[in-house]
C-alpha positions in Angstrom: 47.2 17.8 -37.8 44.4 15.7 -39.5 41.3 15.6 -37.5 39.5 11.8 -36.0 37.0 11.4 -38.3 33.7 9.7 -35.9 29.8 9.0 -37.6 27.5 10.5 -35.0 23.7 8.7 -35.0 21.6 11.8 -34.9 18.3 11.8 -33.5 18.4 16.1 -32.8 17.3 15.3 -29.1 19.0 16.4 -26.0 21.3 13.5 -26.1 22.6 13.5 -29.5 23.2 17.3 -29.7 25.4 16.9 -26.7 27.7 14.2 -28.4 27.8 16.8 -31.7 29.0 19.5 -29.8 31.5 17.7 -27.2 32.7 15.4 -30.1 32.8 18.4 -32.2 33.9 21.4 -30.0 36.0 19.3 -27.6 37.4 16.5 -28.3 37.8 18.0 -31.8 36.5 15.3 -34.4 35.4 15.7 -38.0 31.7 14.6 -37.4 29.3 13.6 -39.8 26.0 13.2 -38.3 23.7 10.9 -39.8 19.7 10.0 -39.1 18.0 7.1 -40.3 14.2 7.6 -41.1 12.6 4.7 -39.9 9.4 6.8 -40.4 9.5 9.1 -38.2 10.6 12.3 -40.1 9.2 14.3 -43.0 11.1 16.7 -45.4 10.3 19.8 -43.2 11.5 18.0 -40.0 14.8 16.5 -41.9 15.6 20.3 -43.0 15.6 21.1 -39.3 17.6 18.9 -38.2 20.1 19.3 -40.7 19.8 23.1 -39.6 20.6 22.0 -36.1 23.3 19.6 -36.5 25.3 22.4 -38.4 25.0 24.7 -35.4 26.6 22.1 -33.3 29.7 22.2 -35.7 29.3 18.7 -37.4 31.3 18.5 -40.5 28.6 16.9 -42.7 25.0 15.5 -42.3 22.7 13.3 -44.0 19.5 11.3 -43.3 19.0 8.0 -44.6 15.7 6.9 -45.8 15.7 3.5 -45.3 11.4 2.5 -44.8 11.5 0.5 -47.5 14.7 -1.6 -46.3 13.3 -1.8 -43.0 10.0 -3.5 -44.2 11.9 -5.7 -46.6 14.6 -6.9 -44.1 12.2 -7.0 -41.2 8.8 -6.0 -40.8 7.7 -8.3 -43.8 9.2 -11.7 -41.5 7.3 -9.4 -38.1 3.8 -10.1 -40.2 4.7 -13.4 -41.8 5.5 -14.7 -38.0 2.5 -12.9 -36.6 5.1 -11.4 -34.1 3.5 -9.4 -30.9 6.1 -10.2 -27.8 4.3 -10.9 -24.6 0.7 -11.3 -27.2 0.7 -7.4 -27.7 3.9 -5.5 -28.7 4.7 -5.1 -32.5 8.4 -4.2 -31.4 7.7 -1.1 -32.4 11.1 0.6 -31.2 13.4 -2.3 -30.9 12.8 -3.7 -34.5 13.5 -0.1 -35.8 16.9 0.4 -33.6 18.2 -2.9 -35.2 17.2 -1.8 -38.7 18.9 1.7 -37.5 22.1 0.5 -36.3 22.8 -1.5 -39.0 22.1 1.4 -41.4 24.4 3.5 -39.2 27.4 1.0 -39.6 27.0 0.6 -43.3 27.2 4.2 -43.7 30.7 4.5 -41.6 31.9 2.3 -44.3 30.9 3.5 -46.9 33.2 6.6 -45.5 35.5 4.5 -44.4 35.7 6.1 -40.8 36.3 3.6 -37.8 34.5 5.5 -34.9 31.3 5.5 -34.2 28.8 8.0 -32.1 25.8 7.6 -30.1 24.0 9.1 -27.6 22.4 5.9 -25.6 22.2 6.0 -21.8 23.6 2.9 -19.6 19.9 2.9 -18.8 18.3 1.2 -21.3 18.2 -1.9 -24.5 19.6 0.8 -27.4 22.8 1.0 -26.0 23.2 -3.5 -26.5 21.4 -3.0 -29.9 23.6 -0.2 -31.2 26.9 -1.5 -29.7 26.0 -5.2 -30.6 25.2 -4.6 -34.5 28.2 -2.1 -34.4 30.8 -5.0 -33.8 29.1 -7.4 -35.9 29.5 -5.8 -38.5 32.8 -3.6 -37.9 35.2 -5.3 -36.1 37.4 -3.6 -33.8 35.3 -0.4 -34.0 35.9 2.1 -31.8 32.2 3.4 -29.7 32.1 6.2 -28.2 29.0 6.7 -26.0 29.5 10.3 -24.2 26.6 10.3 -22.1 26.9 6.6 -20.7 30.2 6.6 -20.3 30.2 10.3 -18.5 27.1 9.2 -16.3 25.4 12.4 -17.6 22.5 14.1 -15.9 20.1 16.1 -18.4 20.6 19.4 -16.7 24.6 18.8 -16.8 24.5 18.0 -20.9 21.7 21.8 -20.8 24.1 23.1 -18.8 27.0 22.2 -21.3 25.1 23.1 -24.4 24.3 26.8 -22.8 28.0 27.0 -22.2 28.9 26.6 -25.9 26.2 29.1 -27.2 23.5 26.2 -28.3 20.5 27.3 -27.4 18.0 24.9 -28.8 14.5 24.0 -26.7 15.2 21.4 -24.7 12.5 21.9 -22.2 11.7 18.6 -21.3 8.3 16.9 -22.6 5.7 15.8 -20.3 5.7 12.1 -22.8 8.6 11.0 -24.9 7.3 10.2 -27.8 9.2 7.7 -30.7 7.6 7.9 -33.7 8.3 5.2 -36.8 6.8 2.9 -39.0 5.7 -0.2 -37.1 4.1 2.0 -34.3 4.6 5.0 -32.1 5.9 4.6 -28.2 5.2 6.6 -25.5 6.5 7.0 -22.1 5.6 9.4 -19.4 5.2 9.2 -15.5 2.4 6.7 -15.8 4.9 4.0 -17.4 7.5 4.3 -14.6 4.6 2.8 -12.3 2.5 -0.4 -12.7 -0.9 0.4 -11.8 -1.6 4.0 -14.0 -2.9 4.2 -17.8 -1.4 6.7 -19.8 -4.6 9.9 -19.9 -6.0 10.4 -23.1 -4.1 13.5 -24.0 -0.9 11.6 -23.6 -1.5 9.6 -27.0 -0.1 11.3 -30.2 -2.9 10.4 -32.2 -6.5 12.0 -30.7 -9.5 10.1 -31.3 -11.4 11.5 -34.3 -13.7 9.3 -35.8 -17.0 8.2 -34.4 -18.7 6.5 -37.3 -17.6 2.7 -37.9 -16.3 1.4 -41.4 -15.4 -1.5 -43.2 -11.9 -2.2 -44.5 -10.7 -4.7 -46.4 -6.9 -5.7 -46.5 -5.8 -7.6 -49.5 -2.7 -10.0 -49.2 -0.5 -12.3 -51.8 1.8 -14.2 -50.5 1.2 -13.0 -47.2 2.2 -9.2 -47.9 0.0 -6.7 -47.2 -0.7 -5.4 -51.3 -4.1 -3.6 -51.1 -6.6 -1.2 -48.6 -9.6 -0.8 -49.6 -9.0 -2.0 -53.6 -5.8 1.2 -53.6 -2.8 -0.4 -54.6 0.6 0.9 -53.0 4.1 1.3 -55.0 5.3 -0.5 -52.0 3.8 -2.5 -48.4 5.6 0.4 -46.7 3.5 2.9 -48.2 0.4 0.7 -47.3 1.1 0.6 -43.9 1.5 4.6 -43.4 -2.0 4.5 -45.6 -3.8 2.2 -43.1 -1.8 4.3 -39.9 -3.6 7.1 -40.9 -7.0 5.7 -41.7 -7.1 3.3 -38.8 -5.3 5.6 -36.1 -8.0 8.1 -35.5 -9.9 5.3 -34.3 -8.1 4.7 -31.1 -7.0 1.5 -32.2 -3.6 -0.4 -31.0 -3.7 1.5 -28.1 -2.1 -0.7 -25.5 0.9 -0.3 -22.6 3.2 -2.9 -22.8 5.4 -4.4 -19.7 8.0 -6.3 -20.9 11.3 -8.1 -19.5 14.6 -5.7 -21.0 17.5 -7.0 -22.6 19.8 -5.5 -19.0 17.5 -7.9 -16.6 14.7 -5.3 -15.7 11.0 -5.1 -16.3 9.9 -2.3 -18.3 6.5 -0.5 -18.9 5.7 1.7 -22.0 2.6 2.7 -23.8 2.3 2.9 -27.8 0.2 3.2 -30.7 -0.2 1.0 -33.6 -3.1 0.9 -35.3 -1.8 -0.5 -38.7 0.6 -2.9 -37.3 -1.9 -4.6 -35.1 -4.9 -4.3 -37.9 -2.5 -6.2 -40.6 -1.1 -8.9 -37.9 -4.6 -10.1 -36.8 -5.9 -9.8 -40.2 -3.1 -12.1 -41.4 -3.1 -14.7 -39.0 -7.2 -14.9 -39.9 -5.7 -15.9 -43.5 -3.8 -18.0 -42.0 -5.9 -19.9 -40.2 -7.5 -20.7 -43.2 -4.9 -21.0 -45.5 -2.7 -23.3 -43.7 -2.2 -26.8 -41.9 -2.9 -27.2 -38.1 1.0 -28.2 -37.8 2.1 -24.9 -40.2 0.8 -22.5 -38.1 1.9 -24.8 -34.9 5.9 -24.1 -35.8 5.2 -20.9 -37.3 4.2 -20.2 -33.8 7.4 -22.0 -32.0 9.7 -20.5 -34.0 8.3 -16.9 -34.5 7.9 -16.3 -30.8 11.9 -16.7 -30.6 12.4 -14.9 -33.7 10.4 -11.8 -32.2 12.5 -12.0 -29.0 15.7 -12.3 -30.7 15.1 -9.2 -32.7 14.2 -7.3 -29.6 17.4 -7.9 -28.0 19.3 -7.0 -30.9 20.5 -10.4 -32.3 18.9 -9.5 -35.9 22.4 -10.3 -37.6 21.9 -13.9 -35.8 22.3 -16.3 -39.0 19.9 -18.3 -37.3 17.1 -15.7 -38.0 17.6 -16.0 -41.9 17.0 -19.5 -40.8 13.7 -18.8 -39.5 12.8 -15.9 -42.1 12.9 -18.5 -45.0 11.0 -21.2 -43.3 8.1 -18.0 -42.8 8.2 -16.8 -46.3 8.0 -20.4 -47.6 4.5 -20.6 -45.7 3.5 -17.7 -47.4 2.9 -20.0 -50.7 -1.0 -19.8 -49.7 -1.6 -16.7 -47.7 -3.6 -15.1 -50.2 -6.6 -13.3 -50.0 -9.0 -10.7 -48.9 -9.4 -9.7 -44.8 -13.0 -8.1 -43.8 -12.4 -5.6 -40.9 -14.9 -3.1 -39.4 -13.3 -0.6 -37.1 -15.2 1.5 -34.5 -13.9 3.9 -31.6 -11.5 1.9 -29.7 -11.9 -1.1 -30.9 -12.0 -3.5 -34.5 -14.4 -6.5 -35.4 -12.7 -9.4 -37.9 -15.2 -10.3 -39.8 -14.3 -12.9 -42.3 -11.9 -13.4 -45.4 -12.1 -14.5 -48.9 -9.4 -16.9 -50.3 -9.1 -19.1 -53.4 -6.9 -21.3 -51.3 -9.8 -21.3 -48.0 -9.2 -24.8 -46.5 -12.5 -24.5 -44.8 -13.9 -25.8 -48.4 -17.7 -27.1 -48.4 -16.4 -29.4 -50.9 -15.4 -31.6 -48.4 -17.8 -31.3 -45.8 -19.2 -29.1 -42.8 -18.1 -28.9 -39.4 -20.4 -30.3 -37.2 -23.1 -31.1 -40.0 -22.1 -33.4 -42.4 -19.1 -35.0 -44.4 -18.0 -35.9 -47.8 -14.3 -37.3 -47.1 -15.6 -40.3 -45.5 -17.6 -42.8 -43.4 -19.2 -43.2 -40.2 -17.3 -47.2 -40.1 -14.1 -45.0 -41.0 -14.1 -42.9 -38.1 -14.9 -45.9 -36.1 -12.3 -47.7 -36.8 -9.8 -44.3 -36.7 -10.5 -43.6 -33.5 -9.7 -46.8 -32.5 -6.5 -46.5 -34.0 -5.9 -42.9 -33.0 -6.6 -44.0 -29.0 -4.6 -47.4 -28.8 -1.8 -46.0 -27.3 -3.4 -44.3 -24.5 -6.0 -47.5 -24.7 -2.6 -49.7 -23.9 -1.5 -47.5 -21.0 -4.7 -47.6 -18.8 -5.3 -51.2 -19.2 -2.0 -52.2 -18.2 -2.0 -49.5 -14.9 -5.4 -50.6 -14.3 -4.2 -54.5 -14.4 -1.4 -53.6 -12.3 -3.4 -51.8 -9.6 -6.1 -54.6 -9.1 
């Protein structure tokens, strides 16, 4: 009899080398495990995994390098917006997971199999992602979800594993860390509360540096092209450039609380030097680059955009809406971004751009004027006020 074929999303944690082995071992289905490098694997790490996975009995794996997809089809519209939920998160994890499970369901049909794996909790915002992006895209798929729908504990899916000779670490970690392109999470005992900061040892990155530099970010069109005059084969690459440069520092350092897609507050730290270095430094561009009312519905409408993404909806048609009203912004955002970064924190300190609307030619704040006369502001403001002028004489009138 022909074995169920199912794609497993493999991670190589506890919970996804459970759902190899009991899809595998038990239920008796052709599995081909899959990752997606969002960023947070190299080659040696990949190796392993593979390694792994074949020791649970999968029937093929493959990881899935998709960092320059996930820029292109998100993180590019995540700078162009300015997008930090609640004025600080880059959506470090939940941008990645949509970006993830749509790789995932591509993948199942490319191989034509109608099942798909994964090792989310009933705890959390993956599981609505994953299962969301799953059935907008395959129809009628069948989801299998071993440890929500079993309402596993950890030490029952150890105790499984040890009873079908897997033997793998999976002592658990004092922080959980999720590593990726636009940012690094971390969550540990502190995040379960809402009055302790994570220690410093918690953070993956340790702070190294101690002697301030100058960097300067280079953008056309509003992607990020250059660091410090190196050009990049891709903005990907020049975002893992400036991770590694900028991280050291201490910088992006921030825990985030934040209202979950399943109605609950949630707390978690993370890291993201580069992410928050190239959103600050772009809107500064922008700021001078663009109209008061541009960067007023760039706001609107990339605050929703931001939120939407976190709760999974990145298939929404109205977000290609909303990506090509950004990138048509972009026309001006050109230019160079002065940034001087010291332990724990980063100064702006200016930009240069051909298309700088802060132009002496026509005048300077505050000191003089070339656009106009003194008699032409006069009579503006006249103009400008007669509305409101209207209203309080005819209260006033009225209340006498």
């Amino acid at each position: 009899m022909q074995k169920k074929k199912v794609v497993l999303a493999y991670s190589g944690g506890l919970d996804t080398t459970y759902c190899a082995v009991y899809l595998a071992k038990v239920l008796n289905y052709e599995v081909h495990a899959v990752t997606i490098n969002t960023g947070a694997f190299d080659s040696y790490e990949i190796e392993v995994l593979e390694n792994k996975a074949k020791q649970c009995g999968v029937t093929s794996y493959k990881c899935i390098d998709v960092r320059k997809e996930y820029y292109d089809e998100c993180i590019k519209f995540l700078i162009y917006g300015n997008v930090l939920k609640n004025g600080i998160y880059p959506l470090s994890v939940s941008a990645e997971r949509a970006v993830q499970a749509k790789s995932i369901a591509e993948f199942a049909q490319q191989l034509g199999i109608t099942s798909i794996a994964h090792g989310s909790t009933g705890a959390g915002n993956d599981q609505v992602r994953f299962d969301m992006i799953f059935n907008h895209l395959i129809p009628n798929i069948e989801i299998i979800t071993p440890i929500r729908d079993k309402k596993l504990s950890r030490e029952e899916e150890i105790e499984f594993l040890k009873s079908h000779q897997v033997a793998f670490n999976f002592e658990k970690a004092v922080y959980s860390i999720n590593k990726g392109l636009w940012g690094t999470s971390v969550g540990g005992k502190e995040t379960l509360t809402s009055h302790l900061n994570l220690p410093e040892e918690a953070w993956p990155t340790q702070v190294t540096k101690s002697e301030s530099i100058t960097v300067t970010l280079a953008f056309e069109k509003g992607e990020l092209q250059t660091v410090n005059e190196l050009s990049f084969e891709h903005p990907s690459i020049a975002i893992e450039y400036l991770q590694q440069l900028a991280q050291p520092y201490g910088i992006g350092r921030h825990i985030h609380i934040g209202d979950t897609i399943i109605g609950i507050k949630g707390r978690v730290g993370f890291e993201a030097a580069a992410p928050e270095l190239i959103i600050k430094a772009h809107q500064l561009l922008e700021k001078h680059t663009l109209t008061k009312w541009q960067l007023f519905w760039k706001e609107q409408l990339s605050s929703w955009y931001g939120n939407w993404l976190h709760e999974g909806q990145m298939l929404d048609p109205t977000m290609r809406n909303i990506e090509a009203f950004l990138t048509a912004t972009q026309k001006t955002v050109s230019g160079k971004v002065y940034i001087t970064l010291h332990p724990y924190r980063y100064e702006l300190q200016g930009i240069e751009s051909p298309y700088d609307l802060m132009s002496a030619k026509f005048g300077s704040y505050g000191e003089m004027n070339n656009g106009w006369s003194g008699e032409d502001v006069k009579g503006f403001t006249k103009i400008f006020g007669n509305q409101t002028s209207i209203y309080h004489q005819i209260v006033n009138e009225n209340q006498n």
